[in-house]
Each structure stands twice: as C-alpha cells, then as structure tokens.
N, C-alpha and C positions, 0 to 999 in steps of 0.2 A: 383606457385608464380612467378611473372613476375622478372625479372633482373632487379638490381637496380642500380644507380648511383652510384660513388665511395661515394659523401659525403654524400648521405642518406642513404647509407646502412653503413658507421660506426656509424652515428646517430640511427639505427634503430638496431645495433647490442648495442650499450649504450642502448636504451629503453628493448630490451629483457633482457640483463645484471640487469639492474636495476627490472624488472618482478620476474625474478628468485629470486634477493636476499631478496625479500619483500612479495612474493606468501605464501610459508609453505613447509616446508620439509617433512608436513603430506599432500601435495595434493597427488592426486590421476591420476596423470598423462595425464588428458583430454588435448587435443589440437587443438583449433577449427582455422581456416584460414576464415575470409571473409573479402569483397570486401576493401582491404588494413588494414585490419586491424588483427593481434595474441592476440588470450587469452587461458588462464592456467586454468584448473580448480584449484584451489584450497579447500583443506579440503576433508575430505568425505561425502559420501551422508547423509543430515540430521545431519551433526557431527556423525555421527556416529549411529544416530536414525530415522529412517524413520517419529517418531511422529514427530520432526523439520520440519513441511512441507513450512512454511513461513517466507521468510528475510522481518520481517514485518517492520522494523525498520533498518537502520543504521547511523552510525554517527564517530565521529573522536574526539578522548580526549588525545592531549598529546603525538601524533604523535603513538596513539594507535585505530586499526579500533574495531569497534561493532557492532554485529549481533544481535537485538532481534528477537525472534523469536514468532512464532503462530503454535499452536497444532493445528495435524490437527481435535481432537477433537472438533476444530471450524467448521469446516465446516461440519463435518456430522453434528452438529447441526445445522449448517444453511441450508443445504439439507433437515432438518424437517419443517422448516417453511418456506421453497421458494418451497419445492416440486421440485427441480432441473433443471438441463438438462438433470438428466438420469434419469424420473421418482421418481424421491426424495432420490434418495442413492447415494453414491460413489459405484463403484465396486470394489469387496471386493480381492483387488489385494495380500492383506496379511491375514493368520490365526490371526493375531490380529486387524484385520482390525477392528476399534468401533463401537458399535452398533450406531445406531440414537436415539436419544431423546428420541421418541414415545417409542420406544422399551422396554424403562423402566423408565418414566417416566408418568405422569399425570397432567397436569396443570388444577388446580382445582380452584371455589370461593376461596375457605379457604386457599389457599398456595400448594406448588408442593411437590405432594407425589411420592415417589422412589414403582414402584410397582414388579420391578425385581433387587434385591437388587444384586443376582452373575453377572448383565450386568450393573449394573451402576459402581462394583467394576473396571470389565474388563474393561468398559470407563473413569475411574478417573486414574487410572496409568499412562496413556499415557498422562495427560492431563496442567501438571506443564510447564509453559512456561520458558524459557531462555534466556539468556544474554553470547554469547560470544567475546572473546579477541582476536585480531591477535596482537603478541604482537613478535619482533622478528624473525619471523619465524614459529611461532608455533599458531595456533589457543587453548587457554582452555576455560572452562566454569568458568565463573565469578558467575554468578546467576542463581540458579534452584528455583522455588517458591516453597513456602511452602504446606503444606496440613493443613486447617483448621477450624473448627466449619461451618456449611454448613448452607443454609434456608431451605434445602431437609429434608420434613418429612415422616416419618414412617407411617404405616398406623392406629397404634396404636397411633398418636397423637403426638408421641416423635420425639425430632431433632438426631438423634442419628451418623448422616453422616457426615465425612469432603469431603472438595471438596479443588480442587485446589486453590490457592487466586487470582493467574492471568495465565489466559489461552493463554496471547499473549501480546505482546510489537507493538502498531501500531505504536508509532511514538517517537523518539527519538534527540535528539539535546542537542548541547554544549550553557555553559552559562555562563557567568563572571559575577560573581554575587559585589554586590556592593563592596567590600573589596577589590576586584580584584579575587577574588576565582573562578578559572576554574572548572565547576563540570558539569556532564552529568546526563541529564534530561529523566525517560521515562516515557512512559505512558503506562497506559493499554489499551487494546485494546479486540472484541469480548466479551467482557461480563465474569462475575464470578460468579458463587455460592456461593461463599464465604458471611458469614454475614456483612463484613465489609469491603471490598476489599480498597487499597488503589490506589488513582487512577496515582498519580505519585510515582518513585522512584527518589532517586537522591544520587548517589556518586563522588567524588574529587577522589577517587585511581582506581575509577574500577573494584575494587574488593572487597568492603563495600557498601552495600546501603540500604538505609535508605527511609521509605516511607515519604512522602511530606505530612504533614497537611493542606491539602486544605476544604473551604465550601460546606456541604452535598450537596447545589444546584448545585454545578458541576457537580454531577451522578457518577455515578463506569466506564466511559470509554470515551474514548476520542481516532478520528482519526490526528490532526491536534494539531502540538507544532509549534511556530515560534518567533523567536527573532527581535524584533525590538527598538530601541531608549535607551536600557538598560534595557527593559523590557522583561518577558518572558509572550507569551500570549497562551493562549487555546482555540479549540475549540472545542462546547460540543453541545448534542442532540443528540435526536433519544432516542425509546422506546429497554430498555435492555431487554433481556431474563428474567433475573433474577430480574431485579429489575423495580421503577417506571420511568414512561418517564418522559425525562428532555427536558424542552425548549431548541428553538437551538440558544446559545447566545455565544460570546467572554468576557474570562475571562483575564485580566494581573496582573501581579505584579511586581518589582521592586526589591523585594525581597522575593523569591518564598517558602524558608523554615518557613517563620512567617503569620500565617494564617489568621492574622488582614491587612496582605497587599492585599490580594488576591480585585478585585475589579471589576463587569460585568459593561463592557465597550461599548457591544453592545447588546440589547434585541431583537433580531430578531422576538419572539413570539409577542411581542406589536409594532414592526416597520412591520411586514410582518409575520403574523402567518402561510403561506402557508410553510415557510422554514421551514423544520424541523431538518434538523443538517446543524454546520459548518463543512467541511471538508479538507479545507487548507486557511492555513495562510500564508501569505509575507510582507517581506518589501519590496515597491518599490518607488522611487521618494520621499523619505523620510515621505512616510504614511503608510499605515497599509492594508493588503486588505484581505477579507474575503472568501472564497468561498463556498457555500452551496448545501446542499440537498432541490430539490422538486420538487414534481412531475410532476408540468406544464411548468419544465424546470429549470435549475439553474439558481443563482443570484451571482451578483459579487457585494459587497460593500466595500468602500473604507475611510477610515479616511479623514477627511473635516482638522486635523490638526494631528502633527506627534505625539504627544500623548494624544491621546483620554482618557477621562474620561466619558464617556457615551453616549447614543445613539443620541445625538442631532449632536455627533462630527461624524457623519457617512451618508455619499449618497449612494443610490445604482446605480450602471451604468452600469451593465450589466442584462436583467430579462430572462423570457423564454429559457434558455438552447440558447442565441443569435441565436433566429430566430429558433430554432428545440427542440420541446417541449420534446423527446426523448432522449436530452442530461439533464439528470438528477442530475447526479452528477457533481460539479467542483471538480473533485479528484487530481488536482497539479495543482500547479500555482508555474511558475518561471522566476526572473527576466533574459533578454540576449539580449545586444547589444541597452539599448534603449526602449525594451518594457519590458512588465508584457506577458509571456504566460500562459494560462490558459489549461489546459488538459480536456477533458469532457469524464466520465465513463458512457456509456449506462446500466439499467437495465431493464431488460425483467420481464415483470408484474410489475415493477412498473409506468410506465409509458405507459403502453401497455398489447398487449398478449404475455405473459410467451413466447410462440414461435418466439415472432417481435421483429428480432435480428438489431441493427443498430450500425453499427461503430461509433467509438470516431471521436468526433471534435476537432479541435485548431485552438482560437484566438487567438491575442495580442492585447493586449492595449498599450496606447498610454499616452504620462503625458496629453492630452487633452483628457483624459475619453473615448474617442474613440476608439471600436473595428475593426480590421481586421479578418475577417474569411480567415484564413490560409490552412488548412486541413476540409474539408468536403464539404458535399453535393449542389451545388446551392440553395438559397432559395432567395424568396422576390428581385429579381434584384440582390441579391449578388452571387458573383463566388470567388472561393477560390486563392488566391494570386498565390498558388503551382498547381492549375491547377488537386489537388491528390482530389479525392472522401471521406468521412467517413470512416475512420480506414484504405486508402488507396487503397479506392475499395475494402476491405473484409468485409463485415457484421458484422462479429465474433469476425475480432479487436472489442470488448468492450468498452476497458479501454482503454487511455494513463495514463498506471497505472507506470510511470517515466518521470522525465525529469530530465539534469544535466547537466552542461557546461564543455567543455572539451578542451583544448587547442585550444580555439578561434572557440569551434562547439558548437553546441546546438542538446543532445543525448536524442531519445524518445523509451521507452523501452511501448510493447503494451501486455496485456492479451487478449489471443485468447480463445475464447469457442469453435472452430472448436476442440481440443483435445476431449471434450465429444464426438462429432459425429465421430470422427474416432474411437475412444475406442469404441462406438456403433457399427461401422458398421464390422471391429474386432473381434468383438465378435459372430457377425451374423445377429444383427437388420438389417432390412431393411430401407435403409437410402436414399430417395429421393433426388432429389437439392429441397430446396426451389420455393415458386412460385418466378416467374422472373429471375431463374438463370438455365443457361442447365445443364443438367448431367456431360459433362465433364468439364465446370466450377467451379460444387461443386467437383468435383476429384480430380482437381487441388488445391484447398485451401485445404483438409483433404490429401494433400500429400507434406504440407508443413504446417501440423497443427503446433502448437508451440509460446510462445512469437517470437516476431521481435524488430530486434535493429536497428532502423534509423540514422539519421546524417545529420546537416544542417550547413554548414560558415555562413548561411545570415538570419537564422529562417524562408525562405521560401521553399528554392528549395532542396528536400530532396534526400537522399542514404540510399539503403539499404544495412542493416549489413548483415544479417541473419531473418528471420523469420521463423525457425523451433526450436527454443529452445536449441539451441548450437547443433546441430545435433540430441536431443531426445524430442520429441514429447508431449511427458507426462509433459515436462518444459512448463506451461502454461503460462505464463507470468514473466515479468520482473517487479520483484514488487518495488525492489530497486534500487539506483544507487549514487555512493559516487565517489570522485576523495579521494585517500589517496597515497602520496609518488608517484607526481604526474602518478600514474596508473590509469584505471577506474576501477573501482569494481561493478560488475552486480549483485544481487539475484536473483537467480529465484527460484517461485513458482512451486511446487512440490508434492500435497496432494497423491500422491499417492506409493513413496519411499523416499520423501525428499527433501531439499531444496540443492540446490547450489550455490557456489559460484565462479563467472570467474573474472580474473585481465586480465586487457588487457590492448593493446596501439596501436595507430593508426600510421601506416610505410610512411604515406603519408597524 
C-alpha cells in the first residue's frame, strides 16, 4: 500500500475505525487490499452453513443491515433444467452436497411425484431459506422458513411431503408505509414446493414477520421490489418450477398489507407478450421504469406519468437487449449522476447455444429516453462511451449482477462463469479457449476466475477493484451491494461453501 498523505491517511484511518466498529466481532478475519480500496470479511462462511450459498437480497431498516438469503438447493435445481456449465450438476464439493431434482423427482401430467423419498429428505434440510441481522456488531438469524404441507406426491396418490415454504429472498427493501410505519419488505425468490408459499413477507422490528396478502395472479415468486411515489411496486413472471406461469406484468400498492390495494399497473403480456418476466424496477426522473426478460433482447419501459394506474400510463424506450439480442436480462437498473443505468445479464441457451457465452452490457438513459451504450461491444455505428468491450473484454463477465453508489462513485459488482471452467479444468477436464480466443488468453481469465468489483466518478470511465472474488475463486459473483454506516457491503455468491460478506471503504 503506497504512503499516504498526512490528511488522507487520518481520514482513512477514521474510515477503517469506523469499518471495525460496525463489521462483527464474529468476522472471520479476511483482508483483502485492492486498487485503493480495504475490506473486512465479515461473519462466517454461509453464517455458519455452507446451504447459505446466496446474499440474494439485502437492505437497511433502522440503521440495521439484512441478508436474505438463497439455498443452494436452488441451484442444483436449476442445474436440472438448464443442464449447466458442468454438464447439469454442481460438483459435489461436500458429503451433503444435494442431489438434483431428476434424482428423485418426476414431473408428470398429473403433478410431481417424489420417486426417491431418502434423497428428497437429504435435499429438503438444507433447503429453508433465511433472513439475517447485523445488528451491533453481531450478525443473528432473524428468520428460518418454515417446513410445510408440499404439492409432492407419493406414488400411491397421497401428498404425504412438506417442503420448505421459501427457498430464498431475491429481493428486499424498506418501506414507509402510509402511517409513517418503516417496515421491510421481502420476497420470495427461486420457486417453492410449498402448497401455498407466500410471496412477500413483511416486518417493522426485524425480528417478526408476517406474510403479505397479496393477489394469486402475482405467482409464488418474484426478482424485482422497488419504491417509488409512496408506493411499493413488484415485479412478476416467468414460468415456476412448482407452480403455473404467470404473465410478466408490474404490480403497486400504497398500502401493501391490505390486499384490496394491490393494483397491475403494467400488462406486459398484452403490451408486448415476447416479455416474459420483469426483473428490476426504479425510480428515476420522477417515473417508474421497468426492466424485463426476453429472449430477442430486453426491454426498458418507463411510466408516461409518476403514478401509473395501468398500461396506457407506460412507453417502451428501450427494445432488443439495445442493439445485442444476447443481453437478455435487464437484471439492475440504477439511478447516478443524471442518468437511469441499466445492467444486462447474458444467458446461455436462452438466447443462444448453452456454450455462446457473451459479457454484460451497460447503458444509461437520459430524462430524454435516450440511451448511451457505456460498457460493451460495438454495434450498428455505436461504440461504448468507456471505450471497455462486453463484461469488459471477458465473455464470462455474464451478469452486471450489482450496481450502487458510493461516495460520489458508481460500483458494478460482475458474475463470472469462468469459475465453472476452472473448477473443470481442476479437476482434469480438458478445457480448450473457446473459438476466437488463444490459449493463453483463456489462461489468463480462469486465473482470475471470480466476481469483479469496478468503480466509476463519472458512470463512464471505469477501475478495477478486484476480479477474483476477494481473493477465492469459488466467490462467483457479486450478487449484492448496499452502502450501510456509510461502509460498502458486498455479497458474494458462493454455491459451493457459502456465501460472504465484505465491508469496505475506499482510501482515495
């Protein structure tokens, strides 16, 4: 670490001071240095359970941080029906590692029969998602979900199974509800078993919660909460594991505990059926803006007035993934300096072959509906502001799966899929560069496999934090990111011993 100035280094010794007093007297002593910036790990791996593999959610209530979290019994089921990047499984890094689906399951006409009843137990234990508290000092667990009456049937006909009722918390946020009542909002996230799963919770102390009675046409799960105007709005779609597909539409209310207020504000299935889920919401410029899933590229639509009451009150102004049909997802949008940015999550086979890996893009919009391409590839006459390629010239950047504002920065945390192909090649596989890249080019990204943490003063011109996962590999991505007491607070994604969590502060 370079020598610093008299007056930025007692300012930077106030910022670690202030780190220490608000990290946890239960971290784990991690310490990572990059390009001006210290972070802490805080807590243990997973809390203390390697099934904690995702900070799927966090948020701030009360000058209190929250983690929810995502089993990673999510994802081996989602390894069942994507077929993977490792041939359709996780590798089975622990004896309790969860079977997959197929393993003991059957999805039939009639409903899903449980056909190995001792691997679907060994996959329901692990499978209760959670809610914790940095509260002090001290991280606890506030919420474990319940075990409940299941739709998994026997093959004698009978429902005789519980399942978890929520397998993960994808999206979370604070909310002042009409009275002035501060209470935190989550969602489920990844899909339930459960007969009846509820799709929000919501508690005022953090330590009570109470599921939300929302309308059955909102579905059992939801990626996308956002607050705007005094409203709290949702966004919902995409076909469940367990349950029927729901159109991909925006729900708000005003008053979110009373289930007569609940109100779809935007129908995307009859404005544009190609969308199939919303997957983030914003306020910016005092309207509403939507962003979605689909396959010949995402869309951005925007509130025509700052509180919409139905689809007539909504444009779209962004279509095609802006110009690269391959950006599928708009998986963040966030207001900085001026514009609306937009983050774009690539998936592989959905939009392509399973193997056609293409980096995340970033726009910004403009209060004149106009986008900039910021981050990615040339297309159609356009060149990217920052001069940087898709995911930053790596393929494997996916996801800009974060973004957050940080003392006058704008912080993009990325999911790397190069982690599978190292844990591949690791193991033994034989692991070629892709076409168009040489050998020691693919060497070089699988020796700095890992999420990356960037950093922009001007929303163009970017730094890099890190991109190896705080120094371990296995940390695929940076799936959250929250400023609390003003520290940063990173999650990263973990399916394989757990999730993490680093507080940091920038020396310069």
């Amino acid at each position: 670490m370079k020598r610093l100035s008299a007056r930025p280094a007692v300012l930077f010794m106030a910022w670690l001071a202030l780190v220490a007093s608000v990290v946890t007297a239960q971290a784990d002593s991690g310490i990572f240095f990059g390009n001006s910036h210290l972070f802490i790990r805080s807590a243990q791996q997973g809390f203390n359970d390697w099934h904690n593999s995702y900070p799927w959610s966090m948020a701030e209530l009360n000058g209190d941080l929250y983690v929810g979290t995502g089993r990673v019994e999510v994802t081996s089921s989602i390894m069942t029906f994507t077929g993977g990047m490792m041939g359709g499984s996780l590798p089975p890094l622990h004896d309790d590692t969860p079977p997959l689906l197929s393993d003991f399951l059957a999805f039939t006409p009639t409903g899903i029969v449980v056909t190995d009843a001792a691997k679907y137990e060994a996959w329901r234990q692990g499978s209760r998602a959670e809610i914790w508290r940095l509260r002090w000092g001290r991280w606890q667990r506030v919420y474990q979900a319940r075990f409940v009456p299941s739709l998994l049937r026997a093959a004698d006909g009978t429902y005789p199974y519980e399942a978890a009722e929520i397998m993960g918390f994808r999206a979370m946020t604070a909310f002042r509800e009409k009275d002035g009542t501060r209470a935190l909002y989550a969602a489920l996230g990844g899909f339930s078993f459960a007969v009846s799963p509820p799709l929000i919770l919501r508690s005022t102390d953090g330590k009570n919660w109470m599921p939300v009675a929302t309308p059955p046409a909102m579905g059992r799960e939801t990626r996308a909460l956002g607050v705007h105007s005094g409203r709290l709005y949702v966004g919902v779609g995409g076909q469940s594991v367990a349950g029927p597909s729901v159109p991909a539409a925006v729900w708000s209310s005003d008053d979110p505990s009373n289930p007569a207020s609940w109100t779809k504000v935007l129908d995307l299935a009859a404005a544009d059926p190609t969308n199939t889920n919303v997957l983030s919401i914003a306020s910016f410029n005092g309207r509403v803006y939507a962003g979605t899933e689909n396959a010949t590229g995402f869309q951005v639509w925007r509130s025509t007035v700052e509180d919409p009451i139905g689809s007539a009150d909504w444009t779209r102004i962004v279509t095609g993934g802006a110009g690269a049909s391959g950006n599928a997802w708009a998986g963040t949008m966030l207001p900085f300096k001026g514009h609306l940015y937009v983050g774009s999550m690539s998936v592989p086979g959905l939009t392509g072959s399973p193997t056609a890996f293409k980096g995340f893009d970033l726009i910004r919009i403009g209060i004149d509906d106009k986008w900039d391409l910021v981050i990615g590839d040339p297309r159609a006459g356009i060149l990217p502001l920052s001069g940087q390629a898709s995911g930053f010239g790596n393929p494997f950047h996916l996801y800009c799966w974060s973004l957050v504002p940080y003392r006058g920065r704008l912080y993009l945390g990325t999911f790397d899929a190069a982690t599978f192909m190292r844990l591949a090649k690791e193991s033994g596989a034989p692991m070629p560069a892709p076409p168009g890249m040489t050998q020691a080019q693919f060497d070089a990204i699988l020796s700095k496999a890992g999420g990356g943490l960037y950093w922009s003063a001007d929303g163009v011109q970017w730094n890099e934090v890190m991109q190896n996962g705080f120094g371990d590999w296995y940390n695929y991505g940076l799936r959250n990111m929250i400023v609390h007491r003003g520290v940063l607070w990173v999650g990263l994604s973990n399916p394989f011993y757990g999730l993490e969590v680093w507080a940091g502060v920038a020396y310069q």
